[in-house]
BALOBA-1460 file (C-alpha; in Angstrom, 3 decimals):
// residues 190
<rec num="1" residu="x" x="100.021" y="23.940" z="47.712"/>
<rec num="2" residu="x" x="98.718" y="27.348" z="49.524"/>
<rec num="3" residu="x" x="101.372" y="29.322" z="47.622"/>
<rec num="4" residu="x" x="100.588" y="27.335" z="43.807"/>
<rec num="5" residu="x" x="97.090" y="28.061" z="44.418"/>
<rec num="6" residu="x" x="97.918" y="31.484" z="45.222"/>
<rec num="7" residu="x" x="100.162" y="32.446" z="42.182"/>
<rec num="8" residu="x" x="97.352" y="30.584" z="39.913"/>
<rec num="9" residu="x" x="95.010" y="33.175" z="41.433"/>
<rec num="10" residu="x" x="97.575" y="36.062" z="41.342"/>
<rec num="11" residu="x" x="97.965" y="35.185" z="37.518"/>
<rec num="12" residu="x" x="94.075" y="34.694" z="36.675"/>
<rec num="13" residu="x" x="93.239" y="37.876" z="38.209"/>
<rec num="14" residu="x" x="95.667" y="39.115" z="36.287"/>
<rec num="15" residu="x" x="94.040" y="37.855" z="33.350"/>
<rec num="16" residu="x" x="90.879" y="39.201" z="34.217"/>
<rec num="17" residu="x" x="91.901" y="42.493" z="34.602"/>
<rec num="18" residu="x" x="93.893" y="42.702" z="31.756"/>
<rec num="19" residu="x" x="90.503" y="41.537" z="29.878"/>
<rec num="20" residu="x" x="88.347" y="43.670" z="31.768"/>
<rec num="21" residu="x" x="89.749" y="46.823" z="32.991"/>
<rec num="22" residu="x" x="90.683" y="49.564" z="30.524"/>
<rec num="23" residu="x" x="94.228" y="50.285" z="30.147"/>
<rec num="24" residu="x" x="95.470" y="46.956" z="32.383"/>
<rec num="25" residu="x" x="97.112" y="44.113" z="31.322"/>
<rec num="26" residu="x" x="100.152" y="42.013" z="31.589"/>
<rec num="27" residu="x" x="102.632" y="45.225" z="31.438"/>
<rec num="28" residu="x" x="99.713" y="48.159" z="32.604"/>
<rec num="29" residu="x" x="99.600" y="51.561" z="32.361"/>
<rec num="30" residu="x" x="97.960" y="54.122" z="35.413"/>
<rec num="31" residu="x" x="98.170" y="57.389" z="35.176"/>
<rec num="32" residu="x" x="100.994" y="57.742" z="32.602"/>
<rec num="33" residu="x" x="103.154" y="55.549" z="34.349"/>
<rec num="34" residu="x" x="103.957" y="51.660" z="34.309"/>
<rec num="35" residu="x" x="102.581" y="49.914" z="36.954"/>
<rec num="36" residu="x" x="104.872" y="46.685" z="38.294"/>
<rec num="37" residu="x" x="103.907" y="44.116" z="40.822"/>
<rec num="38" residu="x" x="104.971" y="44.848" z="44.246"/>
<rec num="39" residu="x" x="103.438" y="41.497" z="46.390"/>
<rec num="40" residu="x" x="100.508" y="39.565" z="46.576"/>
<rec num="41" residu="x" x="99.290" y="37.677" z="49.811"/>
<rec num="42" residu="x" x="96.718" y="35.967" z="51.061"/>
<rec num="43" residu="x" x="93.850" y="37.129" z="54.006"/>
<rec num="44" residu="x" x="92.764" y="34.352" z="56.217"/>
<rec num="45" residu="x" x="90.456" y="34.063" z="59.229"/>
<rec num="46" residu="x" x="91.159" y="30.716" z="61.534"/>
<rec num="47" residu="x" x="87.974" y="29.648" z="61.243"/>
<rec num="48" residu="x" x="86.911" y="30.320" z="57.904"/>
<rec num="49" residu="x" x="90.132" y="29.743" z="56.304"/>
<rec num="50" residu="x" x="91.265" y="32.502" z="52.848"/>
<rec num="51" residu="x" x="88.687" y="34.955" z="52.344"/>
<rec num="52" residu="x" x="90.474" y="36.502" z="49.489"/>
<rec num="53" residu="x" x="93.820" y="37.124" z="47.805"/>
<rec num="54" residu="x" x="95.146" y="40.799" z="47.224"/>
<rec num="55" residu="x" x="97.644" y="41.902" z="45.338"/>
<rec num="56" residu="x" x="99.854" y="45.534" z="45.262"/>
<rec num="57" residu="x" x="100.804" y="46.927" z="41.680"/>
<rec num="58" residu="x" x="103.129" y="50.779" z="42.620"/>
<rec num="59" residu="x" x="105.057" y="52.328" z="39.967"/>
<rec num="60" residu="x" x="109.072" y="51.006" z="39.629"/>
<rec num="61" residu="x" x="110.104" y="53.635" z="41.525"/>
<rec num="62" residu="x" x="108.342" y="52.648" z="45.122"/>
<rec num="63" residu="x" x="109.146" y="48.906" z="44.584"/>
<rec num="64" residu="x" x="109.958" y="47.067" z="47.645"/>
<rec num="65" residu="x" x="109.286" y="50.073" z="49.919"/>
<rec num="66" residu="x" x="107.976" y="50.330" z="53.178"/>
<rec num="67" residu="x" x="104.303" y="50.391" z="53.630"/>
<rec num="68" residu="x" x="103.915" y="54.417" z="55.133"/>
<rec num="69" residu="x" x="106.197" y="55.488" z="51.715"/>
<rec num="70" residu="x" x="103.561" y="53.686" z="49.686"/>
<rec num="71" residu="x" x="100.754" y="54.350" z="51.999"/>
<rec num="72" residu="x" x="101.904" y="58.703" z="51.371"/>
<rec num="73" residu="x" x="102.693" y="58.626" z="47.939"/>
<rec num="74" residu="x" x="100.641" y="60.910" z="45.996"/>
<rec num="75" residu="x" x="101.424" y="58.607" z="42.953"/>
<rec num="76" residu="x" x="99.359" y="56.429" z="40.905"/>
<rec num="77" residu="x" x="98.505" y="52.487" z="42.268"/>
<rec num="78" residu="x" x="96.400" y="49.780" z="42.367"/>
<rec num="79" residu="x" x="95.177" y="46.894" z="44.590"/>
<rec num="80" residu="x" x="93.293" y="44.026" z="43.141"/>
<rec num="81" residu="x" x="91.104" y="41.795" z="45.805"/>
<rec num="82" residu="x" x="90.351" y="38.329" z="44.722"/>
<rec num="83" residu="x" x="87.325" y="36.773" z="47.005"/>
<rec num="84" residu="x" x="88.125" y="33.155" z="47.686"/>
<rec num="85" residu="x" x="85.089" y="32.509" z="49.908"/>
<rec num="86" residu="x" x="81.661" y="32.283" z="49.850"/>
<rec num="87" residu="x" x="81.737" y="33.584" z="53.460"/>
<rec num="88" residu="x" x="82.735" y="37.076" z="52.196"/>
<rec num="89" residu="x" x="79.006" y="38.742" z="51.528"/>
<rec num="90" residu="x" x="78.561" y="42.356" z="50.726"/>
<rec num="91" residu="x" x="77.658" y="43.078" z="54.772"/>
<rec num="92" residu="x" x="80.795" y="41.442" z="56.078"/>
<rec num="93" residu="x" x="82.889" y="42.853" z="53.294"/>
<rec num="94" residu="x" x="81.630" y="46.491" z="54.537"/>
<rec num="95" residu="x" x="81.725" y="45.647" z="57.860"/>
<rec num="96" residu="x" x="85.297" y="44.129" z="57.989"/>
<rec num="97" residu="x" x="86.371" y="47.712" z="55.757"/>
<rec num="98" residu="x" x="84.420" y="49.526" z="58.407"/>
<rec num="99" residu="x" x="86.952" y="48.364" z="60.598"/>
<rec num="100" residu="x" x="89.883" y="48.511" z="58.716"/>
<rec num="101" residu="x" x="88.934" y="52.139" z="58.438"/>
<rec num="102" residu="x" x="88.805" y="52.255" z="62.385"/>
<rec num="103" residu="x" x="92.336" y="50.502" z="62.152"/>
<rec num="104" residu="x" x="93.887" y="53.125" z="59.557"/>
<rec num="105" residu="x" x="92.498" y="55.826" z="61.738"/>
<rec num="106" residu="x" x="94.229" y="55.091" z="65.110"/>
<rec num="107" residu="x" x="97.392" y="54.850" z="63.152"/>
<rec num="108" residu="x" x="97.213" y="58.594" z="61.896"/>
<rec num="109" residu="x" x="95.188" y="57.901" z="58.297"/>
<rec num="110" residu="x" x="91.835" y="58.729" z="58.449"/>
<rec num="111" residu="x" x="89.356" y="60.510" z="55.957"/>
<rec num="112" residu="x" x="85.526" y="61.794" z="56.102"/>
<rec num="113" residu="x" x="85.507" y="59.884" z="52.797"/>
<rec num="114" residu="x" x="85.387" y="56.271" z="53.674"/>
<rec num="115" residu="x" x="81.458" y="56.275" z="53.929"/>
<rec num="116" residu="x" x="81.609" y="57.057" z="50.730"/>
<rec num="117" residu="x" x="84.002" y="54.056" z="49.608"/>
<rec num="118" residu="x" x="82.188" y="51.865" z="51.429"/>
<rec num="119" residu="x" x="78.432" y="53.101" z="50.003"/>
<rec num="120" residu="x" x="80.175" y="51.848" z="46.147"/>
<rec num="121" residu="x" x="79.072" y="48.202" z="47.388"/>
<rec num="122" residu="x" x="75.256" y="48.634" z="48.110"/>
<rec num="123" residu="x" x="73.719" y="47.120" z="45.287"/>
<rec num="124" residu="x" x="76.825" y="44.444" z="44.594"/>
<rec num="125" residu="x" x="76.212" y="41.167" z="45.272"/>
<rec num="126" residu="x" x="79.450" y="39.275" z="46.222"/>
<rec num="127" residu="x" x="80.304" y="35.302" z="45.050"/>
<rec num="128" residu="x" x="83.619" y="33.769" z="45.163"/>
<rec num="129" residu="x" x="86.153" y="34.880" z="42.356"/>
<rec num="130" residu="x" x="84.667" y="38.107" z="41.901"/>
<rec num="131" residu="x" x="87.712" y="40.471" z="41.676"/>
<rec num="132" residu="x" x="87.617" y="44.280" z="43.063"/>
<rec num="133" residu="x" x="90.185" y="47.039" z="41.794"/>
<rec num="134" residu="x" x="90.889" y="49.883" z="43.662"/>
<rec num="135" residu="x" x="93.085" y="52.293" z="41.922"/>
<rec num="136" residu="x" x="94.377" y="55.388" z="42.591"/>
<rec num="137" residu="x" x="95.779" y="58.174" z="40.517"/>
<rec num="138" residu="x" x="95.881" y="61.976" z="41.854"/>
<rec num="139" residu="x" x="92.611" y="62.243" z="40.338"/>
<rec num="140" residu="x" x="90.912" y="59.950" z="42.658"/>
<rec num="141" residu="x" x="90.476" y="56.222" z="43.810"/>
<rec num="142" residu="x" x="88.151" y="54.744" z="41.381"/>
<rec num="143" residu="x" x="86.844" y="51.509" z="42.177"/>
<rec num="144" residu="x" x="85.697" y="48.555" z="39.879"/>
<rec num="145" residu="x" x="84.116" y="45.185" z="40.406"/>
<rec num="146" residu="x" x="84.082" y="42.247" z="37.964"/>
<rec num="147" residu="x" x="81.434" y="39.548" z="38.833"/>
<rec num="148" residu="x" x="82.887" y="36.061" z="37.902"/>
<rec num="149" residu="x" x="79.708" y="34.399" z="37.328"/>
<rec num="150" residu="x" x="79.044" y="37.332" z="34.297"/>
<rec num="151" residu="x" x="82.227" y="38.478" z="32.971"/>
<rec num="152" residu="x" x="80.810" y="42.280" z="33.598"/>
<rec num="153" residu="x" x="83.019" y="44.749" z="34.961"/>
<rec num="154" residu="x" x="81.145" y="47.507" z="36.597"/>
<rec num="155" residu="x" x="82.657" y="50.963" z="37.716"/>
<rec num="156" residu="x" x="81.611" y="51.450" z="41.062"/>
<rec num="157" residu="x" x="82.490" y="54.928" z="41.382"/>
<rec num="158" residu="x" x="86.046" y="57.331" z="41.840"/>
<rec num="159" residu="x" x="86.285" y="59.907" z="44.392"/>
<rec num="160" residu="x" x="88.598" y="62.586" z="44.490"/>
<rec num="161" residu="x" x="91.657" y="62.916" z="47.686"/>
<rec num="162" residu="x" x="94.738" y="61.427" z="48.529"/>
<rec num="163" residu="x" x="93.379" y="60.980" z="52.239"/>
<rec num="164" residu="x" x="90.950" y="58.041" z="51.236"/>
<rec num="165" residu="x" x="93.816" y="56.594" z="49.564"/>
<rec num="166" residu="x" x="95.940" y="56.687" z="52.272"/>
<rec num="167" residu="x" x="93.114" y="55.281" z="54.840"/>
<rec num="168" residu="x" x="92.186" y="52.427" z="52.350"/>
<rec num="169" residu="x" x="95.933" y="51.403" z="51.357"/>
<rec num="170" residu="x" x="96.704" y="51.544" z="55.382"/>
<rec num="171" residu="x" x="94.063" y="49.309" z="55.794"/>
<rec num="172" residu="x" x="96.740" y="46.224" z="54.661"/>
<rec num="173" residu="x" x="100.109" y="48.125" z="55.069"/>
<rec num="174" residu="x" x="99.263" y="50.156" z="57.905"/>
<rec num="175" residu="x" x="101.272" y="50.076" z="61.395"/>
<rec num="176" residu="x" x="98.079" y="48.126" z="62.616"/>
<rec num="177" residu="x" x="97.260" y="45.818" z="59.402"/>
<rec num="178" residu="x" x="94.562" y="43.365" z="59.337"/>
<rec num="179" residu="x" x="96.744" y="40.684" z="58.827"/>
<rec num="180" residu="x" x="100.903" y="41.329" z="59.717"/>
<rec num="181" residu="x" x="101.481" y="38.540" z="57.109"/>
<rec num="182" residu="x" x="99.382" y="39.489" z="54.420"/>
<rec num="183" residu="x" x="101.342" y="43.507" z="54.954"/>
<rec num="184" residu="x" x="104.483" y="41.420" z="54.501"/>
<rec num="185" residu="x" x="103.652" y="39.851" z="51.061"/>
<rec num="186" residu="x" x="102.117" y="42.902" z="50.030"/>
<rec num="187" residu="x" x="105.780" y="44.568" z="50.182"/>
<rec num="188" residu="x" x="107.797" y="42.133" z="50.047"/>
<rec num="189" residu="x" x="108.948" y="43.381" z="46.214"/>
<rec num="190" residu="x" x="107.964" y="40.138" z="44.713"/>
C-alpha cells in the first residue's frame, strides 16, 4: 500500500511540476540537459509517521551513482519534496534543515550559505501536498514552492555556489543521511 501511495505521489508531483514549473515536465529539461529520474523515497518519523516524499531527478549520465558523485557534481539537478503531513510547519521544516545542515557539515559539506536557504521559507506557510523544488544548475540552487491549496508556484529565491548544493543534496545522500532508507531510494536508479 506504502509503495502505491508513494508512486501515486511520485507521479502527481510530477504532474504538478510539469504544470507549474517552467521548463519541467514528463521528459524535463535543466540547464541544457535532460533530466531522468534517479529514486524517490519516503521520510518518516516513528511517531508521526511520512512527513513527506522526495524524489532525485540527475542527468543520464550520473544515474544510479553513489550519493558523494552526485552530491560533487557540478552538474545540473533537482529534488522535489512532497509534504505528506500536517505536522511539517514552516518552524520544524527549518529546524529539521537546520540540522540536516549540521549533519552535511560533520561529513565534510558545509557552506556559509545555508542561512540563506533556509531564510527562502519565512513568509511560507506550509499544508500538506505543498511541493518544494530545489534545483540546481552551475548558476545557482533556485528554489520554488507550489501551495496545493492555490495552485501558485512561487520562486523563493536562487543563490549562486556549488557548496550549498553540495550541503543541501548531502542532507539525504550524505555519509550521515537523515534517513539511511530514504538515501537508498534516492539512488537506487529507479
Amino acid at each position: 500500500m506504502r509503495v502505491k501511495r508513494l508512486s501515486l505521489l511520485v507521479i502527481i508531483a510530477a504532474c504538478v511540476l510539469s504544470l507549474a514549473v517552467p521548463g519541467m515536465s514528463a521528459d524535463f529539461m535543466i540547464g541544457g540537459k535532460k533530466m531522468v529520474k534517479n529514486g524517490s523515497g519516503v521520510r518518516t518519523k516513528s511517531i508521526f509517521g511520512t512527513l513527506y516524499y522526495l524524489t532525485l531527478y540527475v542527468p543520464d549520465t550520473l544515474k544510479g551513482k553513489d550519493g558523494k558523485t552526485i552530491i560533487e557534481a557540478n552538474e545540473p539537478m533537482s529534488m522535489v519534496l512532497v509534504l505528506d503531513s500536517k505536522l511539517v510547519t514552516r518552524e520544524r521544516f527549518v529546524e529539521t534543515v537546520k540540522e540536516g545542515f549540521a549533519k552535511s557539515a560533520s561529513s565534510g559539506y558545509a557552506s556559509p550559505k545555508t542561512q540563506a536557504f533556509m531564510d527562502q521559507f519565512n513568509n511560507i506557510k506550509f499544508t500538506k501536498g505543498d511541493v518544494v523544488s530545489m534545483t540546481y544548475t552551475p548558476a545557482g540552487l533556485s528554489t520554488t514552492f507550489k501551495f496545493k491549496e492555490t495552485g501558485k508556484v512561487q520562486n523563493l529565491g536562487s543563490i549562486a555556489g556549488l557548496d550549498l548544493k553540495k550541503a543541501l543534496f548531502a542532507i539525504w545522500l550524505g555519509s550521515k543521511p537523515v534517513q539511511d532508507s530514504l538515501k537508498a531510494s534516492l539512488l537506487s536508479g529507479k
